[in-house]
N, CA, C and O atoms as a DFTB+ gen file, in Angstrom:
456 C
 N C O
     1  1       0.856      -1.186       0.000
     2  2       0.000       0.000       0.000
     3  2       0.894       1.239       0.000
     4  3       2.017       1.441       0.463
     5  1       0.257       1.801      -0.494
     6  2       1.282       3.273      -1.487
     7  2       1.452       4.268      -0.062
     8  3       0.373       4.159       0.519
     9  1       2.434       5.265       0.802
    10  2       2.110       5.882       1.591
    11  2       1.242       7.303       0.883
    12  3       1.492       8.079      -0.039
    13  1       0.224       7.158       1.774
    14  2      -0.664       8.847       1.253
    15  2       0.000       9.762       2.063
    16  3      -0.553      10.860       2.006
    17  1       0.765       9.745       2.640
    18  2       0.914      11.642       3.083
    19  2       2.506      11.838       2.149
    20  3       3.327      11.094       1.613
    21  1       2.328      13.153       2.341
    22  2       3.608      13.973       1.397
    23  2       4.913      13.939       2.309
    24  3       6.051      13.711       1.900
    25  1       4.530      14.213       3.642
    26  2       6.107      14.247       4.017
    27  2       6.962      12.775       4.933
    28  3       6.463      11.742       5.377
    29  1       7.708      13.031       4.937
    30  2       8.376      11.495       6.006
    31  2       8.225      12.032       7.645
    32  3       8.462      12.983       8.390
    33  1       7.734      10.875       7.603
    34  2       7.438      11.171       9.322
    35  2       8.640      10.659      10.138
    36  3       9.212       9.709       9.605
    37  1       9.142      11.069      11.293
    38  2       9.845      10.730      12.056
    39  2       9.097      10.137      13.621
    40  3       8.049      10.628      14.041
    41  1       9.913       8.920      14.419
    42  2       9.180       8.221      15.126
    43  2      10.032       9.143      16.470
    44  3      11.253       8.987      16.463
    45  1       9.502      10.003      17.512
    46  2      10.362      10.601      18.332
    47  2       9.172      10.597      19.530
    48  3       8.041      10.115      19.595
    49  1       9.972      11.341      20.389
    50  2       9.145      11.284      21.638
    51  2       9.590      13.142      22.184
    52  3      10.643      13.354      22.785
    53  1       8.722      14.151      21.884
    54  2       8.980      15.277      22.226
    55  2       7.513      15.917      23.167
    56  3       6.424      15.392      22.931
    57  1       7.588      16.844      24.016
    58  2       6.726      17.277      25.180
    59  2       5.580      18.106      24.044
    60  3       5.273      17.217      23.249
    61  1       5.118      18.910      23.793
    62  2       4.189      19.247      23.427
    63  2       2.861      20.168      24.508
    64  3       2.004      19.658      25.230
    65  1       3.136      21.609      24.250
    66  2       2.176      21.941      25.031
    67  2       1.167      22.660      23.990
    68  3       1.314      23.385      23.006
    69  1      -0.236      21.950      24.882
    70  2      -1.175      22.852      24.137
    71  2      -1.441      24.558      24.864
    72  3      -1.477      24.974      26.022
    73  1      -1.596      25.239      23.438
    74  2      -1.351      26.374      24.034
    75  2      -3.177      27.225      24.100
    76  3      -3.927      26.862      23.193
    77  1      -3.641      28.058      24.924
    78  2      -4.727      28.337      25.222
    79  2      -5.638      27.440      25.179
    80  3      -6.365      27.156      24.227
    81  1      -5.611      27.076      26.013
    82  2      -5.970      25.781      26.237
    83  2      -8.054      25.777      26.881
    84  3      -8.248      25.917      28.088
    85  1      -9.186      25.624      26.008
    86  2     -10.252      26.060      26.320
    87  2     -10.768      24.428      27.132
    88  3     -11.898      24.311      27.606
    89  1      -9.947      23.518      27.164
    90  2     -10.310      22.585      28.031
    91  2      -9.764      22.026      29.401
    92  3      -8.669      22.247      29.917
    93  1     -10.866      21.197      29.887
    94  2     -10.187      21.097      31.538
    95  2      -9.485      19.734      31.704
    96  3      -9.831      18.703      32.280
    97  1      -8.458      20.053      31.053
    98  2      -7.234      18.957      30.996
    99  2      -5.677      19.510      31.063
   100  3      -5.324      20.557      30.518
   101  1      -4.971      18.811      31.669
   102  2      -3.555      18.882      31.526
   103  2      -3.220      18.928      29.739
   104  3      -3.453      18.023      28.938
   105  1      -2.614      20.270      29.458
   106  2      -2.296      20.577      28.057
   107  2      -0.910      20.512      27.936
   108  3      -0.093      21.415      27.757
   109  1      -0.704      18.802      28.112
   110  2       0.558      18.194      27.423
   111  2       0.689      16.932      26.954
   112  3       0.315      15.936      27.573
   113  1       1.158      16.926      25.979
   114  2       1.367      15.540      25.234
   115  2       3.009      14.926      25.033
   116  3       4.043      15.368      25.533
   117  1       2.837      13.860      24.197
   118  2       4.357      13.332      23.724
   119  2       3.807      13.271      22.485
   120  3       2.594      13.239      22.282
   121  1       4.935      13.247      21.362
   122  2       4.569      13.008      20.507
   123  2       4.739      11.402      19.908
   124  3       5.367      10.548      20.534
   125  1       4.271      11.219      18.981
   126  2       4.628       9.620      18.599
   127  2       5.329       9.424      17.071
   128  3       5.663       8.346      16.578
   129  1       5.469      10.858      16.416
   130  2       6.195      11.148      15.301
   131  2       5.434      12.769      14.937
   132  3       4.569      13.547      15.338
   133  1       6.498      12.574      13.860
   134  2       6.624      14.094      13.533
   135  2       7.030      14.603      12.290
   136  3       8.181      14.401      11.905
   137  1       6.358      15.137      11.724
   138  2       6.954      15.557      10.036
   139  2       6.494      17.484       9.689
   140  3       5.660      18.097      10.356
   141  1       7.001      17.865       8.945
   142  2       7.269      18.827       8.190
   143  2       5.436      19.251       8.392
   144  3       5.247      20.326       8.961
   145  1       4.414      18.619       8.044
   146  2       3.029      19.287       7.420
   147  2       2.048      18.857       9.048
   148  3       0.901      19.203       9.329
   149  1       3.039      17.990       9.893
   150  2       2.087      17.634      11.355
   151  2       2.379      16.440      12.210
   152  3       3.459      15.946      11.887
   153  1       1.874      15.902      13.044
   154  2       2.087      15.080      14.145
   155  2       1.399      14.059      14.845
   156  3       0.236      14.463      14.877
   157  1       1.444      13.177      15.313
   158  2       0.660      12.251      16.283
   159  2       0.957      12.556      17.591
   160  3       2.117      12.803      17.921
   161  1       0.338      12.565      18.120
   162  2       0.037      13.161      19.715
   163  2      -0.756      12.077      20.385
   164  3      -1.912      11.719      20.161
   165  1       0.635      11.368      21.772
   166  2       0.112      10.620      22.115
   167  2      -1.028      10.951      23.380
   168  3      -0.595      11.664      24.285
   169  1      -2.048      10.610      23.459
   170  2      -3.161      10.811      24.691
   171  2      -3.999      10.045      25.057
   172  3      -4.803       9.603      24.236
   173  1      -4.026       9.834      25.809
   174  2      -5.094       9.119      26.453
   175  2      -7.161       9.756      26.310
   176  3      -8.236       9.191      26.512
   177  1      -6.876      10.722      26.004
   178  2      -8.222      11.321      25.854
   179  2      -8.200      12.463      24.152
   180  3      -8.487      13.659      24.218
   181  1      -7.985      12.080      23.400
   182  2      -7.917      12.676      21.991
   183  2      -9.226      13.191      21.615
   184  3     -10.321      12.632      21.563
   185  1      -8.757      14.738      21.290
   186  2     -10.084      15.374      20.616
   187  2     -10.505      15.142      19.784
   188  3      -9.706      14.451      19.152
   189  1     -12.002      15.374      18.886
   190  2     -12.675      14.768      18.418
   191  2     -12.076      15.195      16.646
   192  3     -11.277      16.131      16.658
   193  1     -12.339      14.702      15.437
   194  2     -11.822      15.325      13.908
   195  2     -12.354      16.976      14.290
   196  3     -13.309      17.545      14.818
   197  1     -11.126      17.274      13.679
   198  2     -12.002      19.007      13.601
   199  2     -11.863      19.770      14.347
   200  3     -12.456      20.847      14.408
   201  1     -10.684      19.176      15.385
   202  2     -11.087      20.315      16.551
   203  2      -9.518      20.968      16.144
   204  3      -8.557      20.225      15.946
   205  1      -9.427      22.520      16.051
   206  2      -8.372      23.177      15.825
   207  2      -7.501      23.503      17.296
   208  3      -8.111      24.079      18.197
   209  1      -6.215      23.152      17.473
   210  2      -5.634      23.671      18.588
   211  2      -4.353      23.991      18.120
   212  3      -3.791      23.757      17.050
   213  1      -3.890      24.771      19.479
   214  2      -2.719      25.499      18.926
   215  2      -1.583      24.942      20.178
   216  3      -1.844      24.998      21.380
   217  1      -0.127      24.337      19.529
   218  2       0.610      23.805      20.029
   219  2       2.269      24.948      20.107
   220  3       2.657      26.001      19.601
   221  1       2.889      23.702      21.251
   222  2       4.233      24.540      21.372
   223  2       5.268      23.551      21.803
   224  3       5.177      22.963      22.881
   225  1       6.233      23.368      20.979
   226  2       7.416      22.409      21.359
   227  2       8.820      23.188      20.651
   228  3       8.950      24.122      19.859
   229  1       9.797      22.264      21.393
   230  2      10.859      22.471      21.491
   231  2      11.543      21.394      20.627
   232  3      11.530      20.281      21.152
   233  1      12.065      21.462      19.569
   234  2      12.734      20.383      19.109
   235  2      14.235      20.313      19.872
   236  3      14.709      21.259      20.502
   237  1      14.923      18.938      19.681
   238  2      16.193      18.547      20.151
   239  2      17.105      19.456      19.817
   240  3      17.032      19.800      18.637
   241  1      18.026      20.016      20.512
   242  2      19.456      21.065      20.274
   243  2      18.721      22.374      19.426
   244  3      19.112      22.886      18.377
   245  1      17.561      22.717      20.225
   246  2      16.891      23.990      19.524
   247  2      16.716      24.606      20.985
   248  3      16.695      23.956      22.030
   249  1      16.585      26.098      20.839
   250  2      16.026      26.713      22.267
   251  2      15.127      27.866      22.061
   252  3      14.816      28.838      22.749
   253  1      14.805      27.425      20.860
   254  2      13.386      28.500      20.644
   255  2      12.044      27.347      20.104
   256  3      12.125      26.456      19.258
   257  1      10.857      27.757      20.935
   258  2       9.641      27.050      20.449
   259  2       9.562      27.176      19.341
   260  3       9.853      28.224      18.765
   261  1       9.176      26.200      18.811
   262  2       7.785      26.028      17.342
   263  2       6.416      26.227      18.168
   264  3       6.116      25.785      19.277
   265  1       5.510      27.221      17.072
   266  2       4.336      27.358      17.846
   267  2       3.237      27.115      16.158
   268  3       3.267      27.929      15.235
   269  1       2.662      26.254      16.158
   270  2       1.938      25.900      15.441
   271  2       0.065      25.857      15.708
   272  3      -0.482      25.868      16.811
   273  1      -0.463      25.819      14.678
   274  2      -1.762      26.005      14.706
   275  2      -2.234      24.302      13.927
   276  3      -1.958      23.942      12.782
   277  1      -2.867      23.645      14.804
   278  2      -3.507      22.200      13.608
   279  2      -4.551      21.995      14.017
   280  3      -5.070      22.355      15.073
   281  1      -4.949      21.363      13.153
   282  2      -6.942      20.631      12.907
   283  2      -6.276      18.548      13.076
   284  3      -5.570      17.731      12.485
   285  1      -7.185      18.686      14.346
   286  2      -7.027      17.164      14.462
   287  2      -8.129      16.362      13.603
   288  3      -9.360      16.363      13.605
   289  1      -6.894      15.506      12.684
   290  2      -7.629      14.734      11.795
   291  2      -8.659      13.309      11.620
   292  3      -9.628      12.868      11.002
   293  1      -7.554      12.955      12.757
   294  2      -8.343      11.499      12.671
   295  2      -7.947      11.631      14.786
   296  3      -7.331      12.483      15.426
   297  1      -8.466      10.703      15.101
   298  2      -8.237      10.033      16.589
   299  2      -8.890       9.028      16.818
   300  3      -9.755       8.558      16.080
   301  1      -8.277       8.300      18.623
   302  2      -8.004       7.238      18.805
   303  2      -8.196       6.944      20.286
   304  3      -7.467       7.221      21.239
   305  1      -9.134       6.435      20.243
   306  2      -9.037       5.991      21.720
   307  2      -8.558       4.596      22.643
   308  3      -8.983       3.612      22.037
   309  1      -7.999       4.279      23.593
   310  2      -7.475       2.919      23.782
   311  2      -8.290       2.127      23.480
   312  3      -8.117       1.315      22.571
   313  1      -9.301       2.203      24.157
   314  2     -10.404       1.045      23.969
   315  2     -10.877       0.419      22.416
   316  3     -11.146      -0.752      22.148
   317  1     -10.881       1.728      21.415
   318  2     -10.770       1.200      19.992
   319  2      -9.922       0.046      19.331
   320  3     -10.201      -0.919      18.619
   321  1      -8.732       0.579      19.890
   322  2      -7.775      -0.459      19.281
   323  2      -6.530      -0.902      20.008
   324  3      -5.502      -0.312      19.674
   325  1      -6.401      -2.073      21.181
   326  2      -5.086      -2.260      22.788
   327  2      -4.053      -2.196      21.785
   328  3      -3.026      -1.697      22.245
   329  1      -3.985      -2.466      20.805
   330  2      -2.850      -2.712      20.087
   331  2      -1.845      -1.537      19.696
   332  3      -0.646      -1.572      19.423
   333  1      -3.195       0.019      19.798
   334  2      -1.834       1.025      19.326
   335  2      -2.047       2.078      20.774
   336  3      -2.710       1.967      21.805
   337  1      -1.314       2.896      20.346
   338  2      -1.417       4.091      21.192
   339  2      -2.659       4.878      20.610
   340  3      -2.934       5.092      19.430
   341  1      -3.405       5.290      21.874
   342  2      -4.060       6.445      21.696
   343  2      -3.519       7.537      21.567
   344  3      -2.348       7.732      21.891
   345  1      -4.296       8.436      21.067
   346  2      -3.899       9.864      20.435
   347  2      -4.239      10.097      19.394
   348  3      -4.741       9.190      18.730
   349  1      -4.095      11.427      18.840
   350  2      -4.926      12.216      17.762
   351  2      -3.614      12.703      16.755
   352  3      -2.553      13.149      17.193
   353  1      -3.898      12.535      15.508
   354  2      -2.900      13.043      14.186
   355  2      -3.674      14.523      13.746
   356  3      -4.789      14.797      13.303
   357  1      -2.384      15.362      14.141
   358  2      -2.526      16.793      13.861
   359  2      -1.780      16.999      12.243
   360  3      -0.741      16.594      11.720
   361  1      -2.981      17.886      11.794
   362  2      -2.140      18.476      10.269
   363  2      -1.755      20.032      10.380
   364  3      -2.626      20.899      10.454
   365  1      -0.408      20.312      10.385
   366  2      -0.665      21.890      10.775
   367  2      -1.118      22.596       9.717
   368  3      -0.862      22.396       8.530
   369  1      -1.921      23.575      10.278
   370  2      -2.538      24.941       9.594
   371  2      -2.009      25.944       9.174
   372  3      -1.909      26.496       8.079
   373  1      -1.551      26.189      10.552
   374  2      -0.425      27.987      10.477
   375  2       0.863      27.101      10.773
   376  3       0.985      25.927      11.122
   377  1       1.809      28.150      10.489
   378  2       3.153      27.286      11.002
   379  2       4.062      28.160      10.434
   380  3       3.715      28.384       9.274
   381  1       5.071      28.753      10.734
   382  2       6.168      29.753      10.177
   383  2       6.958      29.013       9.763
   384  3       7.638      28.199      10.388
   385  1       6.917      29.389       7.911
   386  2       7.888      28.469       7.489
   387  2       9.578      27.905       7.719
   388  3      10.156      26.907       7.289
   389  1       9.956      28.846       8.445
   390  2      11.162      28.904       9.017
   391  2      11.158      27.326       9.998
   392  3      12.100      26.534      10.033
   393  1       9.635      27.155      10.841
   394  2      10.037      26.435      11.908
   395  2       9.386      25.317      11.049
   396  3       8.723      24.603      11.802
   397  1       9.322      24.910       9.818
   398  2       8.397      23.892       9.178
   399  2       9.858      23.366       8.730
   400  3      10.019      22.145       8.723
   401  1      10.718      24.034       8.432
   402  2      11.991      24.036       7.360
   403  2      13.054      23.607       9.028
   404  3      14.131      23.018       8.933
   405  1      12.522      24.002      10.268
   406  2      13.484      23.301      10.881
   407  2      13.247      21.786      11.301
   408  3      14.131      20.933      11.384
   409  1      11.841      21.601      11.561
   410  2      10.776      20.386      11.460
   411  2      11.721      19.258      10.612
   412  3      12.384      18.286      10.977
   413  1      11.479      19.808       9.451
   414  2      12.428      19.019       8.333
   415  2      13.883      18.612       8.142
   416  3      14.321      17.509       7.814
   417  1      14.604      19.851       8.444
   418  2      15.860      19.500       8.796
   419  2      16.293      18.223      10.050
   420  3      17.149      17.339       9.997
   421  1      15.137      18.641      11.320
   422  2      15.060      17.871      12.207
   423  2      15.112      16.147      11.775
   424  3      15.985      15.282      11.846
   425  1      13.734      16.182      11.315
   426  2      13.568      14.518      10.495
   427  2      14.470      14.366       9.631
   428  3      14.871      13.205       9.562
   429  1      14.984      15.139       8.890
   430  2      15.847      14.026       7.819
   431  2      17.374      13.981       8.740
   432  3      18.205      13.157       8.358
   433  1      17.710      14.840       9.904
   434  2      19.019      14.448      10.008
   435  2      18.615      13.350      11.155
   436  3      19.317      12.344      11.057
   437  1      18.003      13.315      11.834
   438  2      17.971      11.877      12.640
   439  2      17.800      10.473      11.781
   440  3      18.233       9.375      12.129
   441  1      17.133      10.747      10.688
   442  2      17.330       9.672       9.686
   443  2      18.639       9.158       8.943
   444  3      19.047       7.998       8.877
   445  1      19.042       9.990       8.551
   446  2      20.518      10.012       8.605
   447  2      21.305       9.160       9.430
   448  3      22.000       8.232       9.017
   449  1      21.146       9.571      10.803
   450  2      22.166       8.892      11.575
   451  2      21.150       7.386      11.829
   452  3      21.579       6.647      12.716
   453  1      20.134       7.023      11.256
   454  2      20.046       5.898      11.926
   455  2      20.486       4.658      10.867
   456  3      20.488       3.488      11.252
């Protein structure tokens, strides 16, 4: 089966805060990969398709946030499926191309070294 998305995802584990946060939850995640156009976000309680939120992480040997805007696409709850992780796949919206272009640099040089 052909992959449908455009960019290469990377498999990492980074903190993730949601930023203005209009719900009554702890607004932090891990991630479960990561590419150039968006992300999987691991959670135990994943918002529903559609819901737009706005995130903030730190990539590895960086010391300025990425602050991104995404529409959660698909999600996942444990009980659906023991076999994977729960959590919700974000596509970003807004995103300064600067920090999309470091996103990228990010994934392809850890690929690299593996």
């Amino acid at each position: 089966m052909a992959e449908r998305r455009g960019n290469v995802r990377l498999v990492t584990r980074l903190e993730v805060q949601e930023k203005n946060s209009r719900h009554a939850r702890v607004p932090l995640y891990v991630t479960g990969n990561i590419s150039g156009g968006g992300m999987f976000l691991i959670t135990q309680e994943p918002y529903p398709p559609g819901t737009v939120i706005s995130l903030s992480f730190v990539l590895p040997a960086d010391n300025k946030a990425v602050e991104a805007k995404g529409t959660v696409v698909w999600s996942r709850k444990e009980k659906e499926n023991p076999q994977k992780q729960p959590g919700m796949g974000i596509r970003f919206l807004e995103i300064d191309e600067k920090d999309q272009q470091k996103i990228r640099k990010f994934v392809d040089s850890q690929q690299e070294g593996q």
